[in-house]
C-alpha positions in Angstrom: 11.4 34.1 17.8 11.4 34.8 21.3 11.0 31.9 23.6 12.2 29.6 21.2 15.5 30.7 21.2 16.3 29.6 24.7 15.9 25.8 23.1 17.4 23.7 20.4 17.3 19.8 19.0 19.9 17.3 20.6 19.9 13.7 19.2 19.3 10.7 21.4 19.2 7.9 19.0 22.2 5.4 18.5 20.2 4.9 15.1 21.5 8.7 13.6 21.5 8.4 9.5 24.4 9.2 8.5 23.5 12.1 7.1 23.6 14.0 10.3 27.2 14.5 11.0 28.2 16.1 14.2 29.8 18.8 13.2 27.3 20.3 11.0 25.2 20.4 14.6 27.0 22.1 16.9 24.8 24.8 16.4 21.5 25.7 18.5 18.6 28.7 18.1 19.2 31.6 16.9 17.0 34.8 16.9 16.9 35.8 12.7 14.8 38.7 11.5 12.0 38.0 9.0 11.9 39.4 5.2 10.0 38.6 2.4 11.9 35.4 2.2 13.1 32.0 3.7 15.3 33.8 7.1 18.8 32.0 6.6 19.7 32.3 10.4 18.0 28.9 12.4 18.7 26.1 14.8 20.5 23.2 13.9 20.3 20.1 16.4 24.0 19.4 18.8 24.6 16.0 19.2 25.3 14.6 22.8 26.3 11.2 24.1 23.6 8.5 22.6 21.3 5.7 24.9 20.4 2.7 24.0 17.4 2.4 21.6 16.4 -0.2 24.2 15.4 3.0 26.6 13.6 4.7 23.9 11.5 1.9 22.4 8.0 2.8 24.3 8.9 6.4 23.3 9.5 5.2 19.6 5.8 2.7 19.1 3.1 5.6 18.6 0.1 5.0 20.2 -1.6 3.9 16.3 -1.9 1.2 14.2 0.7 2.5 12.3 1.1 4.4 8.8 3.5 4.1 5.7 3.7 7.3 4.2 6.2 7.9 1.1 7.2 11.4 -0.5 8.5 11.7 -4.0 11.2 14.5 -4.0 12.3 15.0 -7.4 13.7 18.6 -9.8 10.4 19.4 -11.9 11.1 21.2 -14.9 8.8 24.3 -15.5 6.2 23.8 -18.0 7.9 20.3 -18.9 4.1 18.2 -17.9 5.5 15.3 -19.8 8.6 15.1 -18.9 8.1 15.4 -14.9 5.7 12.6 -15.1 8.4 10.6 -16.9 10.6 10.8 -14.1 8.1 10.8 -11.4 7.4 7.2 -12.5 10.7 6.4 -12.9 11.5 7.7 -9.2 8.6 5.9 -7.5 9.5 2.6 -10.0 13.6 3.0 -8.8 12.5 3.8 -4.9 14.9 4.2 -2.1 17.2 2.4 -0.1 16.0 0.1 2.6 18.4 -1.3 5.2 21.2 -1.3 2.2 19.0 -2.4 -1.0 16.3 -0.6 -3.2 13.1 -0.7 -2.5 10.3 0.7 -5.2 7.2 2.3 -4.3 5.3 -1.2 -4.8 7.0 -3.1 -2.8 7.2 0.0 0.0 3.3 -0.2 0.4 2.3 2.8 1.2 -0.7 4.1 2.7 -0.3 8.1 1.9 1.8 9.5 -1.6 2.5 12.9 -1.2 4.2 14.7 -4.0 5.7 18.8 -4.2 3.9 21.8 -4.5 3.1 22.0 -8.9 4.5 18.8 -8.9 3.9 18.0 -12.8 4.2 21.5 -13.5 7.4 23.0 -12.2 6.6 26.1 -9.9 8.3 29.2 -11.0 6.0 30.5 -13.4 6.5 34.7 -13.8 2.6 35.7 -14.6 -0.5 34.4 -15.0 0.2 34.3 -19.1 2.9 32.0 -18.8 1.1 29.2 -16.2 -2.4 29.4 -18.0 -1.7 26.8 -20.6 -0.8 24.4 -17.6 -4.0 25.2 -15.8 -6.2 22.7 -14.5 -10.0 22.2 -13.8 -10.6 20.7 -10.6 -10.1 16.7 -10.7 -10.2 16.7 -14.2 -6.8 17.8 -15.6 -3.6 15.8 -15.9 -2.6 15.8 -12.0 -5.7 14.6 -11.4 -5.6 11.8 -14.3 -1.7 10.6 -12.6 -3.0 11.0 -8.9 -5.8 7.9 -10.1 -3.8 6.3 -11.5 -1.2 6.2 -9.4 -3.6 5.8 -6.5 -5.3 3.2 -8.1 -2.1 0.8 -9.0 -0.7 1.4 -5.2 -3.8 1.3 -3.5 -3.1 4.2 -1.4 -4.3 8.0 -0.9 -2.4 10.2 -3.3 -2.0 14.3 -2.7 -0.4 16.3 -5.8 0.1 20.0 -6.2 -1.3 22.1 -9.5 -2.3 24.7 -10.8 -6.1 25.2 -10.6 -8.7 27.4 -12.8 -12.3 27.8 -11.3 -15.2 28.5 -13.4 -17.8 30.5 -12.0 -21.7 29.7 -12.5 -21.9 29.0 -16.1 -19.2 27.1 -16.4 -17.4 26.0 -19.8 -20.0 26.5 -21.6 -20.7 30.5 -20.7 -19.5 32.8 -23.2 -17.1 34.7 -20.8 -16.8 32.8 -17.9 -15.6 34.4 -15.2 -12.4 32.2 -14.1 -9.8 32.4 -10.9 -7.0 30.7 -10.2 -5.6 28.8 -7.7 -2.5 27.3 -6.5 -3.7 23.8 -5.0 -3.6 20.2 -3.7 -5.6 17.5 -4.9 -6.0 14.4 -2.4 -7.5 11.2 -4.2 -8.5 7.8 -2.5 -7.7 4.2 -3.0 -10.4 4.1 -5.7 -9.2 7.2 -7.6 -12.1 9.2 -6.0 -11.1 12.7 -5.0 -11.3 13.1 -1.0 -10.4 17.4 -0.9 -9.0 20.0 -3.1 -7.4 22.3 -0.6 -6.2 25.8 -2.0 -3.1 27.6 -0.6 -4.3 30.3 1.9 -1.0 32.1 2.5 0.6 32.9 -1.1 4.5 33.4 -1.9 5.4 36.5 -4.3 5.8 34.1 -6.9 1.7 32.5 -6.3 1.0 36.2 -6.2 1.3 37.2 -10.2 -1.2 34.5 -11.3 -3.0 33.2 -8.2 -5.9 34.3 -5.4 -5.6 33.3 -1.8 -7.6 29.8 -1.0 -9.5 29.7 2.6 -8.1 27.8 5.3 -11.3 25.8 6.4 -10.6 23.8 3.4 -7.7 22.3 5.1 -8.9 19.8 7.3 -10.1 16.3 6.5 -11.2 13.4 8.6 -8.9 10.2 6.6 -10.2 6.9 6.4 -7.8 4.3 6.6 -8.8 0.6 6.3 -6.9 -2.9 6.8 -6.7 -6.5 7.5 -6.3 -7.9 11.2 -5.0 -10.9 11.9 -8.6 -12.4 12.1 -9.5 -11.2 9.1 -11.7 -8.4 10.0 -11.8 -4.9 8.3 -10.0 -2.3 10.6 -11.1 1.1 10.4 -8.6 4.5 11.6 -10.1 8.0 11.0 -7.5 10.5 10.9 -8.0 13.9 11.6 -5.7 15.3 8.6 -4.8 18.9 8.2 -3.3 20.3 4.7 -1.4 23.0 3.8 1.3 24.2 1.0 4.9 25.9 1.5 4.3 29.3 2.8 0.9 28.1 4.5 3.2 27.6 7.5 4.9 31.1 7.6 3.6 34.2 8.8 1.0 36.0 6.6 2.7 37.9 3.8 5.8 38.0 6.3 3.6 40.9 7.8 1.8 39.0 10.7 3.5 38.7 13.8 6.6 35.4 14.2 4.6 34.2 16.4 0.8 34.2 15.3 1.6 30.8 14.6 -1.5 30.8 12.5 -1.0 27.0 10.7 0.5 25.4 14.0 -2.5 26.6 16.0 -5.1 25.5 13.4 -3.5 22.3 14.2 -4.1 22.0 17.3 -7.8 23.9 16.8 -8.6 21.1 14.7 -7.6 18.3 16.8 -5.6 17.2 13.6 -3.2 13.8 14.0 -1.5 14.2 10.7 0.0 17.5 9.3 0.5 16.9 5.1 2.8 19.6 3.5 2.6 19.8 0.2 6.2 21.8 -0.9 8.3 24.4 -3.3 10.7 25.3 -0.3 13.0 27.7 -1.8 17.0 28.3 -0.5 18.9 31.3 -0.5 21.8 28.7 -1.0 24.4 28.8 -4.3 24.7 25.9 -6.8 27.8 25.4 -5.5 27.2 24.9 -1.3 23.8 23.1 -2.9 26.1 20.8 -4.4 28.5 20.8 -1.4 25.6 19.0 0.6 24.0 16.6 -2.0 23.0 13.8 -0.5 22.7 15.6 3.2 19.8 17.9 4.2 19.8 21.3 4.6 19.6 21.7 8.5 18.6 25.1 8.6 15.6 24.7 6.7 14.3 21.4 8.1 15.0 23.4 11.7 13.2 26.5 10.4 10.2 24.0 9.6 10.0 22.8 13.3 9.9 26.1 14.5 7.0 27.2 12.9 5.3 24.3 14.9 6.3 25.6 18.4 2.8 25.9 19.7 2.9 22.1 19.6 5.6 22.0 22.1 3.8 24.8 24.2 0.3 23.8 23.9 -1.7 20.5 25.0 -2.3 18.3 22.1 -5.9 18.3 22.2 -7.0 15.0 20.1 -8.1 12.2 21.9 -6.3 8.8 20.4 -3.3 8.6 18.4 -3.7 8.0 14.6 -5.5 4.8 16.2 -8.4 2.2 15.3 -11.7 3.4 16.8 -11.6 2.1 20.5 -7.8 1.0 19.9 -6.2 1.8 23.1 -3.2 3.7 23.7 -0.1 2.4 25.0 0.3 5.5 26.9 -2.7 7.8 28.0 -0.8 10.6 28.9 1.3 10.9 25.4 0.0 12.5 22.1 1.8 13.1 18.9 1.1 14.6 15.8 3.0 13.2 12.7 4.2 15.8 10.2 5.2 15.0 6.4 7.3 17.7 5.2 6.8 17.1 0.9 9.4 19.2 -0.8 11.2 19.2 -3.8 14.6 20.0 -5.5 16.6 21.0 -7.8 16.6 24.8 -9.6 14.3 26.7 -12.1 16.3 29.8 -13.7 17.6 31.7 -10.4 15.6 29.8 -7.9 16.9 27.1 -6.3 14.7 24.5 -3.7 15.9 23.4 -0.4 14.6 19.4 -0.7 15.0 18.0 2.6 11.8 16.5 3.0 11.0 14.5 6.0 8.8 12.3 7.9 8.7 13.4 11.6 6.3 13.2 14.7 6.3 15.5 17.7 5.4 14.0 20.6 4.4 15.4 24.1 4.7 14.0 27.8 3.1 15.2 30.8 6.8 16.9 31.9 8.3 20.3 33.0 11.8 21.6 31.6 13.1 23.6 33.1 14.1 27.3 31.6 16.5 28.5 34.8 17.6 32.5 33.5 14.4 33.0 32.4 12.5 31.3 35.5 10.3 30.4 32.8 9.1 26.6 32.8 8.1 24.3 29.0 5.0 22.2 30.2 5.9 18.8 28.2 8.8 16.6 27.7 8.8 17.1 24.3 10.7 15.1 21.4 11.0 15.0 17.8 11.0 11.6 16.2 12.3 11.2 12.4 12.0 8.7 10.5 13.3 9.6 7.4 14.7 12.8 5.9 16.4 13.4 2.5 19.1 15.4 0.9 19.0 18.9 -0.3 19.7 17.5 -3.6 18.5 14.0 -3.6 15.7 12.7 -5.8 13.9 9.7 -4.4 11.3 8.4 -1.8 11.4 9.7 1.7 9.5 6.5 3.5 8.3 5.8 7.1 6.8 2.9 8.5 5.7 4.6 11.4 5.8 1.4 13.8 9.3 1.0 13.3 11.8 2.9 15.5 12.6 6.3 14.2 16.2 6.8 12.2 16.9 10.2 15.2 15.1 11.4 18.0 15.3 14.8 19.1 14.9 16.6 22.2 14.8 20.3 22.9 18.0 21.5 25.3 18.3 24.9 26.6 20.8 26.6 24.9 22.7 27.7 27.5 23.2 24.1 29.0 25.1 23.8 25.6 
């Protein structure tokens, strides 16, 4: 983990959910050895004394237009199709809670859905036998058929994981068509129209039995986002969008170096302004300290997905306007972010148990030196980590961010030895 260890998350916002409680943060960065699973060692945000939201309210209005952007964490049942789109409608139709009362999906307005990894499926599946009845053909299977609907009825871009099959040149009609398989995320537009169909490049032990690796140039898409101004003109935002699923974000096979950092510099490669994580986070956690956190995240995960996105602390942001109109002008020249949606799920399938947590966060950078003094060693921004939403391990419901409102936390990376 190297030079992130020297560095952990401190709140600064008076506005802290109250799902952070201090004193499951009075931890910071720890080295943890890699295996072929989720490492349970991480850093966990310290809080500190809080300013006024007054002195971070430039730092809180992103240079954009804006986005509203909902995740649907909910427990899939494995091979239960029917079912999990029962209660996926039933989530988005019950909603969260919004400054004390319960807001549904409609009323939230969102301009991005993003559901888990196999979201209508369940993900546990043991071999290729047991997932092929669930198998999908590309935009035309029953992911597809909910994501246009869905889209359609909300009038917003929808992205839902499943299980792919691929023909080869002969197609359905060829006597023995040759078929692969794919684990996958379907994006569809206002219109039901599908935008990409991105296939997981780096695949879990699980994906393994049934499923080949995707490529990653399939992960990037410019977005088009349209609305209404004040006078009634058509405003248009291209988003430069880059898409992965779960283990996408980890080293390859657990084999590559920590630090390869292969998804967080394809990030910035790409010039991308919106990360979309698609999500079947698993925790090496018991029922019973699952159950212990319910409606609060698991902080060790959600900590363990910010690390993997250290280049973007390290390295210039290299896009050129914030999630923002063409032309629109920055309130800020000098700052860049890059907003990240974290799309998990929870709940347990057999053995295996899912961390939840999703969140809604952006990273933003400064022109700014901290200072590193044991090390000599200097970070180039003033970097901090805005949240607007994050859920419980356990929780199933809609994690929601307007992102022009002022973030729920705002973190900033301390050296650990100022701690």
């Amino acid at each position: 983990n190297g030079q992130l260890s020297h560095y952990f998350c401190t709140i600064f916002s008076t506005k802290v959910h109250s799902l952070f409680h201090v004193g499951l943060l009075q931890r910071h960065f720890a080295s943890s050895s890699l295996t072929r699973h989720l490492p349970t060692t991480s850093a966990l945000p310290r809080a500190r004394k809080a300013i006024p939201l007054s002195c971070l309210a430039q730092l809180s209005r992103l240079q954009h237009r804006g986005m509203r952007i909902a995740t649907l964490q909910f427990a899939p049942t494995v091979g239960d199709v029917d079912g999990n789109i029962k209660r996926a409608n039933e989530l988005l139709k019950g909603g969260n809670v919004v400054g004390g009362a319960q807001a549904g999906i409609e009323s939230l307005k969102p301009d991005l859905l993003v559901l888990p990894e196999l979201a209508l499926t369940g993900y546990n599946f043991p071999s290729l036998e047991a997932i092929r009845p669930f198998l999908e053909l590309a935009g035309k299977g029953v992911s597809a058929a909910w994501a246009r609907e869905t889209a359609t009825r909300l009038r917003c871009k929808v992205c839902v994981g499943y299980p792919e099959i691929e023909l080869a040149a002969g197609g359905e009609c060829s006597a023995q068509p040759q078929e692969k398989y794919y684990n996958s995320l379907l994006v569809v537009d206002e219109e039901g129209e599908v935008l990409l169909n991105y296939r997981k490049t780096f695949l879990y032990f699980t994906d393994e039995t049934w499923a080949s690796e995707g490529t990653a140039e399939r992960g990037f898409h410019e977005l088009v986002f349209n609305s209404g101004s004040a006078g009634g003109d058509v405003l248009t935002s291209r988003v430069a969008t880059s898409f992965g699923i779960c283990m996408d974000i980890n080293p390859y096979k657990f084999e590559a170096p920590f630090t390869a950092w292969e998804f967080a510099n394809r990030v910035i490669d790409s010039k991308s302004q919106l990360v979309i994580l698609s999500m079947a986070w698993t925790t090496f956690m018991s029922r019973e300290e699952l159950d212990a956190l319910a409606d609060k995240p698991d902080l060790d995960t959600f900590n363990y997905w910010i690390k993997r996105f250290w280049p973007l602390v390290r390295q210039k942001m290299r896009h050129d306007v914030d999630l923002g109109f063409d032309g629109h002008e920055a309130e800020s020249a000098t700052e860049k972010n890059i907003v990240i949606v974290f799309g998990n799920r929870c709940g347990e399938e057999g053995s295996v148990r899912y961390a939840g947590t999703s969140a809604i966060i952006a990273i933003t950078q400064r022109p700014g030196v901290v200072q590193d003094g044991d090390a000599g060693e200097e970070l180039p921004f003033d970097v901090k980590i805005l949240c607007w939403d994050i859920l419980g391990a356990t929780t199933e419901g809609i994690c929601f961010a307007d992102t022009t409102a002022d973030p729920k936390t705002v973190f900033g990376l301390v050296k650990a030895s100022q701690t």
